[in-house]
MARNU-235448 format. One record per residue: residue in three letters; z negated, x, y of N, C-alpha, C in turn. Coordinates in steps of 0.1 Angstrom, whole numbers, plus 5000, padded with zeros to 4 digits. Layout:
% MARNU-235448
ALAZXYZXYZXY ...
//
This chain:
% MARNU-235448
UNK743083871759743284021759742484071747 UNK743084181740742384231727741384331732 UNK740284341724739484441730739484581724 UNK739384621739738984781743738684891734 UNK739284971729738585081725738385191731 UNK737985221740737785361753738085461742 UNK738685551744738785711745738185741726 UNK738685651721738385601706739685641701 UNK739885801694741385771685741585721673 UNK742385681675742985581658742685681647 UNK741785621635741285651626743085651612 UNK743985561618744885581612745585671613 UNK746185711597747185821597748485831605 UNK749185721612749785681618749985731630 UNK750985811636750685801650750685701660 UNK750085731669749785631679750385631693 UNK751085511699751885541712751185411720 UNK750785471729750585421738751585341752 UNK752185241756753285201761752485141776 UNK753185201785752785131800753885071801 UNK753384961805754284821810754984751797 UNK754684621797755484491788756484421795 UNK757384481800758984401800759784461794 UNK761084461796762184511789762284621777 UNK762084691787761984871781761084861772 UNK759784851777758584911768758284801756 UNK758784701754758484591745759584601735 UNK760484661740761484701727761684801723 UNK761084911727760585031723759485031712 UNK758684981714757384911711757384831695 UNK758284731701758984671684759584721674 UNK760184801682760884901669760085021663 UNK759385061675758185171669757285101659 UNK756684961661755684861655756184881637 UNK757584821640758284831624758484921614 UNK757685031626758285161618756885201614 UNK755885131613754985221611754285291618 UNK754485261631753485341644752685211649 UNK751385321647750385221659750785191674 UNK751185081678751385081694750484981696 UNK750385061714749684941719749984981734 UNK750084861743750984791752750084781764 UNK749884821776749184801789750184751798 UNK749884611801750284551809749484491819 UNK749784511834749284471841748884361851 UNK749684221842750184081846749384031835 UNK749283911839748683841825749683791817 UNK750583801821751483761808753083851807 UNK753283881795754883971793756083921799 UNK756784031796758183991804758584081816 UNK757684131821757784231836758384121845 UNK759484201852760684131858761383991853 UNK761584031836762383901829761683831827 UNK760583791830759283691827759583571831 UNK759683391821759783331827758183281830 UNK757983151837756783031838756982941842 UNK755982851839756482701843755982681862 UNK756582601868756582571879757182451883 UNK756482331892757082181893757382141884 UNK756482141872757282041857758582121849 UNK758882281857760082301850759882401848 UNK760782501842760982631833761882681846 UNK761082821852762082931861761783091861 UNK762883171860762383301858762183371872 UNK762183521874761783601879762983611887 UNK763783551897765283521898766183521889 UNK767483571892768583531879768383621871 UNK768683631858768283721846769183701837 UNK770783731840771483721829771783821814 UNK771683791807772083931795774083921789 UNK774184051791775384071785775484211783 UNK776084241769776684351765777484361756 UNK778384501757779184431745778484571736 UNK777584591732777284691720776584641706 UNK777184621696776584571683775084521683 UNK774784651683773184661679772484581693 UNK772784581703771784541713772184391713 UNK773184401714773284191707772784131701 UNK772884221691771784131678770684151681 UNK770084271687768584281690767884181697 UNK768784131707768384041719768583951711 UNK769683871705769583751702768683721690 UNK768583811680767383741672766183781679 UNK765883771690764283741693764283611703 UNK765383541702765583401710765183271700 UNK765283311687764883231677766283131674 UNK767083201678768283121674768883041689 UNK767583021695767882861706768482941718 UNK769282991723770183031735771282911740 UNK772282941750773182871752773982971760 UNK775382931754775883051763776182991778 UNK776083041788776382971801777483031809 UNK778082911815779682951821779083051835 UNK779483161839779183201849780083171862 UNK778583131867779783121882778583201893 UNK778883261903778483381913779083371920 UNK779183281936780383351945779283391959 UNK779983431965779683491978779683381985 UNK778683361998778583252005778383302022 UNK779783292024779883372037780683252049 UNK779883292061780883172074780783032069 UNK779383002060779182832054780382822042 UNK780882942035782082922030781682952017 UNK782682912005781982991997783183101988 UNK783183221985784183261982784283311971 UNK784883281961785283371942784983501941 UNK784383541938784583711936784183731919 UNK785583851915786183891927787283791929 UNK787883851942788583781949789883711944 UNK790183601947791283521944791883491952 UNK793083501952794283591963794383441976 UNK794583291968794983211979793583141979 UNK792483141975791683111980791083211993 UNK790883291992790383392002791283462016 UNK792683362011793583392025793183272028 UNK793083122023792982982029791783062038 UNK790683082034788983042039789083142047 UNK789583292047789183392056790283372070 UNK791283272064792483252075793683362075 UNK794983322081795783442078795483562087 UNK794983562099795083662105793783752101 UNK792883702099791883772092792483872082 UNK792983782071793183862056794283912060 UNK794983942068795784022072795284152076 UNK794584142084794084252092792884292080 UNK792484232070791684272058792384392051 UNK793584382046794984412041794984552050 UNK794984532059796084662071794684802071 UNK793284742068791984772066791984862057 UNK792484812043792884892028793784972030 UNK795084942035795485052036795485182049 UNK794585152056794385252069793385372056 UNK792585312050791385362040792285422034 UNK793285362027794185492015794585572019 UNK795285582034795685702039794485742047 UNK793885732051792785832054791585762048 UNK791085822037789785802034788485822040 UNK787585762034786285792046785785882038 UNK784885952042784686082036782786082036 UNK782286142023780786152023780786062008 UNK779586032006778985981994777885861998 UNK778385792005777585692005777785552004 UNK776985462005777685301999778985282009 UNK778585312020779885292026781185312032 UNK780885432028782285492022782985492010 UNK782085452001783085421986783585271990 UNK782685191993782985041993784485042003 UNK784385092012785385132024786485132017 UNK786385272008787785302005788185261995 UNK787285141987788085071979787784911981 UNK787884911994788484751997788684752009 UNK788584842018789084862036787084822044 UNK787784892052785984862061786184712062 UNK787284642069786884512073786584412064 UNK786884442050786484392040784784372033 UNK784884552036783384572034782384502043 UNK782784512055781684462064781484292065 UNK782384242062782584112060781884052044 UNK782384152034781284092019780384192016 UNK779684282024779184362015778384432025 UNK778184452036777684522043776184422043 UNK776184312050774684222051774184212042 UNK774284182034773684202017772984272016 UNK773984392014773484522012772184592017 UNK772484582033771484612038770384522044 UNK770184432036769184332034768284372023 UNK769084402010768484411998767884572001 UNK768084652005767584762006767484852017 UNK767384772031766284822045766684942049 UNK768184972045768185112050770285052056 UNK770585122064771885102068772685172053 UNK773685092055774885152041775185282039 UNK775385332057775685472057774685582045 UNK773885512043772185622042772285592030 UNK772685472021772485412008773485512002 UNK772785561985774185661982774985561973 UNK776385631969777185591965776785521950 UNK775985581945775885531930775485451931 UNK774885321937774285211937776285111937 UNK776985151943777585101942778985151931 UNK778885291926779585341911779085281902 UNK777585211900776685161889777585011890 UNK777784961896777284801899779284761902 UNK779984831912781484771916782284851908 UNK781984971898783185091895783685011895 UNK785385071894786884981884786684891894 UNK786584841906786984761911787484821927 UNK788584721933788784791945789784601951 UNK790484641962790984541971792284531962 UNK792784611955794284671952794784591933 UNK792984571927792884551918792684401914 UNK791684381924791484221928792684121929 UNK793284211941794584111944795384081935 UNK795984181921796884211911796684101905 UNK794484081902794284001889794183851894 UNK794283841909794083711915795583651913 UNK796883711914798283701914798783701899 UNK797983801894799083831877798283831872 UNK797083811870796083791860795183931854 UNK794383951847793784001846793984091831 UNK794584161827795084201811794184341809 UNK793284381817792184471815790984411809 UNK789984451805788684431804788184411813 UNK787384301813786584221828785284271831 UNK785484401839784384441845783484341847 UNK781684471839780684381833779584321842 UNK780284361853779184261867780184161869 UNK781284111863781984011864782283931847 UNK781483871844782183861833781783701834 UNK782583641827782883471824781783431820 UNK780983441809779683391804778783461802 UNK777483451796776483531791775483411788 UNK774283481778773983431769772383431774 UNK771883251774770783251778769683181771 UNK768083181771767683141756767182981768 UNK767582901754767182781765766282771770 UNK764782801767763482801774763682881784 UNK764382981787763683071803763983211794 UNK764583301803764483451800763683531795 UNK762283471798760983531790760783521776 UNK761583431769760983381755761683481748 UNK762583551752762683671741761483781743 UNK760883811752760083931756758783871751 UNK758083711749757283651744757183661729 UNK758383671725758883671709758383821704 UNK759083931715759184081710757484081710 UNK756484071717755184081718754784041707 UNK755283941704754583841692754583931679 UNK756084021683756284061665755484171669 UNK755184281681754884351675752984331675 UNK752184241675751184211670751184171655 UNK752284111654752484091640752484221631 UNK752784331634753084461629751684501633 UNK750784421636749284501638748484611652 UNK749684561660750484651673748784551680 UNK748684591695747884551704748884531717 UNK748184381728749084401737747684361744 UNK747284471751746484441767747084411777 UNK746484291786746684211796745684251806 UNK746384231823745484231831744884321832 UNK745484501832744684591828745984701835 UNK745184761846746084881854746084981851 UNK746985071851747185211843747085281860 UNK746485411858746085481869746885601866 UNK746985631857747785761854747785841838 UNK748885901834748886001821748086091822 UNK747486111808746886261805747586321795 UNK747786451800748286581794747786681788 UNK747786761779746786911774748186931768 UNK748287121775749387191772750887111771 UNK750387021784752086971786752686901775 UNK751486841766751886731756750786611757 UNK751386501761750886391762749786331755 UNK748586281760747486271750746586171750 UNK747186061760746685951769746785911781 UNK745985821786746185751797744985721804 UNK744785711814743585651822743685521829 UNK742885421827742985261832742185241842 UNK741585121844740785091852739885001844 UNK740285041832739684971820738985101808 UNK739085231814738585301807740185431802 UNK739285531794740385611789740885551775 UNK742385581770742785541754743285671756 UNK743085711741744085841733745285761724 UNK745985911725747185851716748286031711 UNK748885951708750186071704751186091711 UNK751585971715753085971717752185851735 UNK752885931749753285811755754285771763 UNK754385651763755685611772755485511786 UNK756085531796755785491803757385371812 UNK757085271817757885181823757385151836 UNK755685261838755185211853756585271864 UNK756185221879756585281886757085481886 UNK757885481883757785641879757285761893 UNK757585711903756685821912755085841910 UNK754885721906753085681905752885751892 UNK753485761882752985811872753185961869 UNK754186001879754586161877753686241885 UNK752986141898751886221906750686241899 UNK750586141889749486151877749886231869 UNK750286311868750286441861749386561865 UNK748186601856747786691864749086851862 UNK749686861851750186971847751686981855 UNK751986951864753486921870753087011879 UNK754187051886754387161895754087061913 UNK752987131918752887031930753487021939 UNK755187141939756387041950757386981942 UNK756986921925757586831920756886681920 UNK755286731925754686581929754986561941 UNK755486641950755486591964757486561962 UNK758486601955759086481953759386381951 UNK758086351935758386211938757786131943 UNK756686211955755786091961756886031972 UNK757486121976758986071985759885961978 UNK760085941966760885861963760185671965 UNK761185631966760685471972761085371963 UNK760185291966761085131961760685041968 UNK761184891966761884781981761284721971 UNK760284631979759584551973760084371975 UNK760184261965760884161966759884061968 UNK760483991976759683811981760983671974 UNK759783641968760983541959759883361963 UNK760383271970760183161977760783051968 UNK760383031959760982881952760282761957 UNK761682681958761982541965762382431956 UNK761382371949761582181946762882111962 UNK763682091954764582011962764981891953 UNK765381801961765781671956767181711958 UNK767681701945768981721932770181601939 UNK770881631950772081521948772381461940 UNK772381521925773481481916772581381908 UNK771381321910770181241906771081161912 UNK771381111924772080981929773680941928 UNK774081041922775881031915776080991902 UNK776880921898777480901886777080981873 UNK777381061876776681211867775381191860 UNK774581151867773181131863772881121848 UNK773481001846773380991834774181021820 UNK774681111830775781181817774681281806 UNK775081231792774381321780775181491781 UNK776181491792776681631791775681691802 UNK775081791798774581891811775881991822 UNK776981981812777682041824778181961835 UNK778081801831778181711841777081691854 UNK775881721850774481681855774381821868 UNK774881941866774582021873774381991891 UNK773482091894773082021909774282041914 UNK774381941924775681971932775682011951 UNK773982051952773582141961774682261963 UNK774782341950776182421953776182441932 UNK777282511932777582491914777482621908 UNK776582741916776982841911775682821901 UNK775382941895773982981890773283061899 UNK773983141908773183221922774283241929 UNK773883231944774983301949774283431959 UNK775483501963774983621972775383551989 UNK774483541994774583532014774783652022 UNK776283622022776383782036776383672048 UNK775483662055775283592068774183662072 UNK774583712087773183742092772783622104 UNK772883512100772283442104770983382101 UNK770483392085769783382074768883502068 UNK767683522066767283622062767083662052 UNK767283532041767583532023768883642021 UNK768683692010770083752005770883681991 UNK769783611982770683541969769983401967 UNK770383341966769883231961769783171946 UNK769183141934769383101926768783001923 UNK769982901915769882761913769682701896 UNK768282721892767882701878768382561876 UNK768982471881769382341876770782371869 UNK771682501870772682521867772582621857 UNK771782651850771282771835771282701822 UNK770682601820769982551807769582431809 UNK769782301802768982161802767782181799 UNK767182301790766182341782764882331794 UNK765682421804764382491817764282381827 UNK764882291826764882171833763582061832 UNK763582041818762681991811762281851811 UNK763981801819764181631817764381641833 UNK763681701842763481691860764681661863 UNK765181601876766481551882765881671891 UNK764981701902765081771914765481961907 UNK766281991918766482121912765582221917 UNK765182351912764382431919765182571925 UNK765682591936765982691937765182821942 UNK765682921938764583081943765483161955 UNK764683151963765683261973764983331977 UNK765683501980765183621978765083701990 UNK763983751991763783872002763583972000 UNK763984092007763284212000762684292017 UNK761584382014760984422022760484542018 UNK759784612025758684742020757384712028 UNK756584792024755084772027754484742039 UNK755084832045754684832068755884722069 UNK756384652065757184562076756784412072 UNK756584372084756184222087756684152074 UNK757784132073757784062065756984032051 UNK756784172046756184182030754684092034 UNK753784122047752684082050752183912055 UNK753583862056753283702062752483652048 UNK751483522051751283462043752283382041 UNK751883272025752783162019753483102026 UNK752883062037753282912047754283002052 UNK754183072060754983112068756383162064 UNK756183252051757383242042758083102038 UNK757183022031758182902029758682862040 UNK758182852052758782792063759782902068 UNK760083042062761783122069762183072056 UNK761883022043762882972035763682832035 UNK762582762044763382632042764382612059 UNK763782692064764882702080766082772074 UNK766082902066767282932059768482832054 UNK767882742043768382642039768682572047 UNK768282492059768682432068769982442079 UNK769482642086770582672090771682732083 UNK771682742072772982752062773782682061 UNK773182532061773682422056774282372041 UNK772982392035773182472022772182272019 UNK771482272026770682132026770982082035 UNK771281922038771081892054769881812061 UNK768781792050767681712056766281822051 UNK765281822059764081932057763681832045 UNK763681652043763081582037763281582021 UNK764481622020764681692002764181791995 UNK763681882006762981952000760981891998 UNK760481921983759281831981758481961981 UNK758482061977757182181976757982351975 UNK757182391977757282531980756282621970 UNK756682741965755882801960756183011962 UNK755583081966755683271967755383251956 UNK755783401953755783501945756783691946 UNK755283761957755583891955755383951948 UNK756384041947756584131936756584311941 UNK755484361940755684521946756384561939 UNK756984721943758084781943758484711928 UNK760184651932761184611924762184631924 UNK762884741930763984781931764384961933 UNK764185081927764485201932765385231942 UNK764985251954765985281965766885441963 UNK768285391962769185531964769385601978 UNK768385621984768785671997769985811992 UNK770485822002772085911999770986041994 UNK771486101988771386211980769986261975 UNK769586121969768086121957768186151949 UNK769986221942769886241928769586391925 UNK769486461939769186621936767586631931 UNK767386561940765186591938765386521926 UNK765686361924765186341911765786431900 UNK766886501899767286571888766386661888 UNK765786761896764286831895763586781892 UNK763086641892762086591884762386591872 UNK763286511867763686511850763586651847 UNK764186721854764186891844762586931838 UNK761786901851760186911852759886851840 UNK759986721839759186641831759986661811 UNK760986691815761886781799761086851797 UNK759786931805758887041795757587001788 UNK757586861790756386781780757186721768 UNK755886691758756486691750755386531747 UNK756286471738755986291734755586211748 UNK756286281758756286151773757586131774 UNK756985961778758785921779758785821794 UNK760085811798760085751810761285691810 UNK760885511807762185411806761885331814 UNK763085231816763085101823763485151836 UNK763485031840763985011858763185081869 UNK761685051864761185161872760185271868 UNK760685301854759785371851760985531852 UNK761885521853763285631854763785611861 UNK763285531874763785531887765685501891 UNK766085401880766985311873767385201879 UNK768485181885768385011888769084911878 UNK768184941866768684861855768584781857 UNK769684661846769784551845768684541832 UNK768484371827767584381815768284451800 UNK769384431800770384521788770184661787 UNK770284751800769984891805768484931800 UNK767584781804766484831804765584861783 UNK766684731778766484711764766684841756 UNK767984881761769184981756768285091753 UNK767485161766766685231770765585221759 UNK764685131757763685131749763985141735 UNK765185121729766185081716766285261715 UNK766285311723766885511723765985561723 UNK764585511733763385601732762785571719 UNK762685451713762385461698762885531688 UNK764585531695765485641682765185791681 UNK764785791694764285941695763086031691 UNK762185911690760985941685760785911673 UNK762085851667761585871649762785941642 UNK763586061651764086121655765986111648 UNK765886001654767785971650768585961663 UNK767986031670768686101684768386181693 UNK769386261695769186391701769186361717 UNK770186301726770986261739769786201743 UNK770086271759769086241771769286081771 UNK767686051780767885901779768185911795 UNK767686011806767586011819769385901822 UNK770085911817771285851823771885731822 UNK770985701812771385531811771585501820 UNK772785411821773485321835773585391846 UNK773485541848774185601854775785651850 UNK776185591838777885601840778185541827 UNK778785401833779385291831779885301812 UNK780985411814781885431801780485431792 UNK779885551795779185601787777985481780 UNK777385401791776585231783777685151778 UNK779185131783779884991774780385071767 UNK781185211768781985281757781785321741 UNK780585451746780285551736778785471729 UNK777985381735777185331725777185271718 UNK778385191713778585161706778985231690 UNK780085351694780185371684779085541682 UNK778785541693777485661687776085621682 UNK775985521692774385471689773885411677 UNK775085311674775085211663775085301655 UNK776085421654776285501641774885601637 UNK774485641647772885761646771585641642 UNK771885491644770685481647770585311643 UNK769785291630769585211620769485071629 UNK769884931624769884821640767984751637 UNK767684771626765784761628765584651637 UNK766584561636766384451648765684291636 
//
């Protein structure tokens, strides 16, 4: 870690930005500010970068922070991401299916696969489901009523309900709708079926898309790279060092307070938790701190499992192709578990990403995922106990069939990792943004620093705009990123690219 300067302002003419948190958002905000001329410097609270996309080595092999795929289709963020891989990527075939009734199913849906497995009288009465929904719709704004009425309840409750309310501890009813306008728009039962039968002659919705591009080391080595340059630019990146809150004078930002002392600065930005940093405001209105002390996030339990690799004792073995060698435990890269027999909700399988993160190993490592909040049992078991509901998962899944393939176990919690939409969060948080519009050089990116359930693209995109804005080649709110679809694959491209130099 670089050392400390307390409450010491930069003697340079330079302004100076001070960035909370090193993953996505704030490391490419950061790079680009670095290039331009601005002092930055980086509080991170992990010992090492990447936030979320962070990979590390584990059992001899290369695994990230669960799955972490990148894709976009916008010029500039392409190139941004790919030249910080150093060239070494691979693009990887995607495969994702649903793993429901020990079954495993395509999504989206493929017309005679999903009549074979669900059976005809099922996907019949799937069918009779969608259309009861088109003529009378369900009514309200919440996950499950949009999911309802664009694929029928029996549908929903069958791929989409356990999941769901696994990943986020609250029933569907209560979940609002934009978690799933963010993540399923453009898709429905009606659309599925068309492209399962006649093919697909639209653009392949971007939570479905065929490939994406991954650096062969592990997810992290681009966020390792972006750090790198911007020390190279003379930038600082503190490690191991907690941010307690922003300071303000006249509702313009002026610093920060650590647990490492005060820093001054000019400009700050923030990717902490966003309730925690807006209560740290002393200049906020105090029933805009008591909104966002209400707002929540779902904290993740991620259990990786050394398993002995079938495809070590198959023919394959020794194949120089890696698409031949993939584990044949199952073939996706992750899948999603609607079983409530199981208490995991995704599983992902790093034997199927990269030969790179493998690192020669036959056993594969898979990560399977929990999510929890703070009072409930679960978040609080120790190690053992967790590995042991992950490897009974595996077992009664039948996803493994011997406890003896599996060789080690290893946790890793993650506090709040996901912003919860409880149904109608977006009134209070729009009061907050309005609030925080009356300061001036604070910024609030990333997944949870704008209370976002960004992807790492969203989260890049984000940091790529708060730089543009601050060296002022953009006017447009950042508050909305990946709150509407058109507007991240459509208009950024030809607005963003065009206002805003690619400095990549």
């Amino acid at each position: 870690m670089n050392k400390l300067n307390h409450t010491k302002k930069s003697e340079s003419k330079s302004p100076k930005v001070l960035i909370i948190g090193a993953g996505p958002a704030g490391l490419s905000a950061g790079r680009i500010l670095s290039q331009n001329g601005y002092e930055v410097e980086v509080f991170e609270c992990e010992e090492n970068v990447g936030g979320m996309s962070k990979s590390f080595n584990l059992f001899g092999q290369i695994v990230d922070i669960g799955p972490h795929r990148f894709f976009s289709k916008d010029k500039r963020l392409n190139d941004f991401w790919h030249s910080h891989t150093n060239g070494a990527f691979v693009s990887v075939n995607r495969l994702t299916r649903i793993f429901y009734n020990k079954k495993f199913f395509y999504y989206p849906l493929r017309g005679f696969d999903a009549l074979f497995k669900l059976g005809f009288v099922e996907s019949s009465l799937c069918v009779l489901s969608y259309i009861k929904a088109k003529i009378s719709p369900f009514q309200g704004n919440s996950f499950e009523s949009w999911v309802a009425n664009a694929f029928g309840y029996r549908l929903y409750s069958i791929f989409f309900k356990s999941y769901t309310q696994k990943l986020w501890g609250i029933p569907c009813n209560e979940l609002d709708s934009d978690f799933a306008a963010q993540r399923i728009k453009g898709l429905n039962l009606y659309e599925a079926l068309k492209s399962a039968f006649f093919g697909d002659k639209n653009k392949k919705h971007k939570t479905l898309v065929d490939s994406f591009s991954y650096p062969n080391l592990g997810c992290g080595v681009v966020y390792e790279n972006m750090a790198q340059e911007i020390r190279n630019a003379n930038g600082t990146i503190h490690t191991n060092i907690k941010v307690l809150g922003i300071k303000t004078k006249d509702k313009k930002a002026i610093g920060i307070t650590t647990d490492k002392g005060d820093f001054e600065g000019d400009i700050v930005i923030s990717s902490a938790p966003f309730n925690d940093m807006v209560c740290s405001l002393d200049e906020i209105d105090t029933q805009i701190k008591q909104l966002a002390s209400e707002l929540r996030f779902r904290n993740t339990i991620l259990v990786y499992l050394e398993v002995q690799n079938p495809s070590q004792k198959s023919a394959n073995a020794e194949s120089k192709d890696f698409t031949q060698k993939k584990s044949l435990l199952f073939r996706d890269n992750w899948i999603y578990v609607h079983s409530d027999d199981v208490s995991t909700g995704r599983i992902t399988n790093f034997a199927n990403w990269s030969e790179g993160i493998t690192c020669g190993k036959d056993n594969a490592i898979l990560c399977l995922e929990y999510w929890a909040n703070d009072d409930e049992k679960l978040w609080n078991l120790d190690k053992e106990k967790l590995s042991a509901i992950a490897i009974n998962d595996m077992l009664t899944s039948g996803l493994i069939k011997d406890k003896s393939q599996i060789k080690q176990s290893f946790v890793l919690k993650i506090h709040k990792s996901y912003p919860i939409y409880k149904r109608g969060y977006k009134v209070d948080l729009e009061r907050i943004y309005s609030a925080l519009d009356e300061f001036r050089d604070l910024y609030f990116i990333g997944r949870n620093g704008s209370f976002k359930y960004n992807n790492q693209d969203h989260s890049i995109l984000m940091g790529l705009l708060c730089a543009d804005k601050i060296l002022g080649k953009l006017d447009s709110t950042l508050w909305h990123i990946n709150t509407d679809y058109d507007y991240q694959e459509g208009k950024v491209e030809t607005e963003i690219s065009a206002k805003s130099s690619t400095n990549a």
